[in-house]
N, C-alpha and C positions, 0 to 999 in steps of 0.2 A: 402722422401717417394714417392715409382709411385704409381700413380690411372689411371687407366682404367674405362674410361667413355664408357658405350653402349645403347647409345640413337639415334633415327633417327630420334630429332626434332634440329636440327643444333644451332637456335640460342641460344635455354638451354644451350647446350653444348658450343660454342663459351660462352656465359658466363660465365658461371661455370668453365670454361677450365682456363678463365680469372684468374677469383676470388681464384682460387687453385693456380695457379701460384703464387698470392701476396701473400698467405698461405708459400709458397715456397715448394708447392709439385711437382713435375714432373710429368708431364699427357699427357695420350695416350689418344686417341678418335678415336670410330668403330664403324658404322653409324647402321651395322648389326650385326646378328649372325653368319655368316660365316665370314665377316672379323673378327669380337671380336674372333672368334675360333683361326683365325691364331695368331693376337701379342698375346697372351693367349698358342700358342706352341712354341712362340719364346721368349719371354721376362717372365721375374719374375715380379708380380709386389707384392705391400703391400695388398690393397684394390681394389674390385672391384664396382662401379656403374653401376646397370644393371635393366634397363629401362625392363615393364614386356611385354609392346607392341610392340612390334619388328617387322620388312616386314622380312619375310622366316622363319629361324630358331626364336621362338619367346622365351621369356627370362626365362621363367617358363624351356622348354627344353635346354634350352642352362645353365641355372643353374646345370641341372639335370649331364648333360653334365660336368661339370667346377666339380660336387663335385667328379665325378668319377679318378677324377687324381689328384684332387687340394683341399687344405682346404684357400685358401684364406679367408681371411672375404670378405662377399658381402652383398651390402646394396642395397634394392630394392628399384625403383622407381617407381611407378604407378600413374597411372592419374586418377584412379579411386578410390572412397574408397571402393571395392571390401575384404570384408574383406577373403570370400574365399580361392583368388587368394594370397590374405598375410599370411593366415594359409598353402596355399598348400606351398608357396616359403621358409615359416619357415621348414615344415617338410624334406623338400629337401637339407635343408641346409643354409638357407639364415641365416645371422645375425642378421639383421635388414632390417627396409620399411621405407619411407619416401612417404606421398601423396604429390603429385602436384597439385597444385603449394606449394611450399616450401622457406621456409626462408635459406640462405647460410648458415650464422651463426650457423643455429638448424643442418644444414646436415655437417658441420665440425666437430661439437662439438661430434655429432655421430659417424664421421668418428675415430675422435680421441678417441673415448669410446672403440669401438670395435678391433681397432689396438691397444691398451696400452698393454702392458706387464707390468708385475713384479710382486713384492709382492704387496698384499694390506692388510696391517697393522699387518700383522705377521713374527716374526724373523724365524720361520718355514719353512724350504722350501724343505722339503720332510715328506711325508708321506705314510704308506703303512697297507693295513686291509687285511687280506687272499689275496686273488690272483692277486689284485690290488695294482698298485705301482702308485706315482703320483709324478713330480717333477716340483716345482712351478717355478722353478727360469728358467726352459727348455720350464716348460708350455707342459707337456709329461705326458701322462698317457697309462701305459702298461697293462696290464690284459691276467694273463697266459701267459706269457713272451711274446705277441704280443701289437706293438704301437697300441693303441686304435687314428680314425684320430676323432676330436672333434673340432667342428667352435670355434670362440673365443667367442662368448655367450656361448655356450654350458661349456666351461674350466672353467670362471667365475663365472657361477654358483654352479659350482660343486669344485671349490674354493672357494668361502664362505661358501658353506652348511657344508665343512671340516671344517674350520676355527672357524666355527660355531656349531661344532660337539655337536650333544644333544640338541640342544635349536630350536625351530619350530620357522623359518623364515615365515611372510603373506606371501601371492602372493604380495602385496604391497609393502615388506620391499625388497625382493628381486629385482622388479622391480628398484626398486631406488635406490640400490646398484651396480647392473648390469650396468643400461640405465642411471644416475645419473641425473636420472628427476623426480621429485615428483608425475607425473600422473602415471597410469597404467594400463595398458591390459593384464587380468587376463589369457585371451587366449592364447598369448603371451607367458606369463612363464611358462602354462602348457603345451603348446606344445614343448618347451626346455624341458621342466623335461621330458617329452614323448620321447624325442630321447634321453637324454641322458640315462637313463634306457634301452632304447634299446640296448645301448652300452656296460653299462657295469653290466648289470643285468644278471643273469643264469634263472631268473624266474619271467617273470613279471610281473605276478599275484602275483606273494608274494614276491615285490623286499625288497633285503636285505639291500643296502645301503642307498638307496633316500627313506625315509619313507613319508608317507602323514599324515599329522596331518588333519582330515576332518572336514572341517569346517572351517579351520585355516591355512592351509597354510604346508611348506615341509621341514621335517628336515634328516639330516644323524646322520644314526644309530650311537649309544656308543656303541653296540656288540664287541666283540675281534675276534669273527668267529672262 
């Protein structure tokens, strides 16, 4: 797997650079937002690491940036706990944040959350409701015969709540289906369910598929359409 590190505190990265290598990932390192632009038009990677304080282009735009061309996963790193700057980076595209300072262990485990493909726990791996087609095993979801692009939180979620079709997931259960951590940030899931609606909703004052159970959390419609 390559990771692309974009942080300009050197020795994070000299670590971390480290620690992923004995993981046995392949990793690039880009001090800026104009270098991270360039290996980012030249190379493909898995995941990206992208630090939100950046000297020039800073990571909030330079994400902005990365989702116009790329669905990468990206995992933020901030040094603050700005929780702001963590909702704006979700709404832009981010997968996931990580505060600093940080445990390795916690920001692998993540890394690996959010890069995982496949099924999870159904022999199912197509479905489709009126104008939506989804195919799990591709991880594609098309809508009016266009690929809908969705971060790998965003696919996930909206993989379970199929899977789960008819039954009202908490903000909680999803959290920790998703993120496979017992805590949660209810902020968090509702700002994924916000973009994914955006995506493949026709009306989202009265979405059809992501219904909200209030009070309790979000489930997808049993309608036929």
């Amino acid at each position: 797997m390559r990771v692309l590190i974009i942080d300009d505190e050197k020795p994070l990265v000299k670590g971390l650079t480290a620690s992923l290598k004995k993981e046995g990932y392949s990793v690039q390192a880009a001090f800026d937002g104009e270098e991270a632009q360039r290996w980012i038009k030249m190379n493909q990677f898995d995941i990206v690491l992208l630090d939100i304080m950046l000297p020039g282009v800073d990571g909030i735009t330079l994400l902005r940036r990365i989702r116009e061309s790329s669905d990468v996963p990206v995992i933020m790193l901030t040094a603050k706990d700005d929780h702001a700057d963590m909702v704006l980076g979700l709404e832009l595209g981010a997968d996931d944040y990580v505060t600093k300072p940080f445990n390795t262990r916690v920001l692998i485990a993540r890394m690996k959350t959010v890069t995982r493909r496949g099924n999870k726990g159904s022999k199912d791996s197509y479905f489709e409701l009126k104008d939506m087609k989804v195919d799990f095993a591709l991880r594609e979801v098309v809508k009016n015969g266009s690929v809908v692009e969705l971060t790998a939180k965003e696919f996930d979620i909206l993989e379970i709540l199929i899977k789960n079709r008819g039954m009202v997931l908490s903000r909680e259960k999803i959290f920790e289906l998703v993120w496979n951590e017992p805590d949660f940030d209810t902020r968090t899931v509702d700002v994924h369910i916000s973009n994914l609606r955006e995506k493949i909703e026709d009306d989202l004052k009265n979405p059809f598929y992501i219904r909200t159970k209030w009070g309790i959390g979000y489930f997808f419609t049993k309608e036929v359409g």
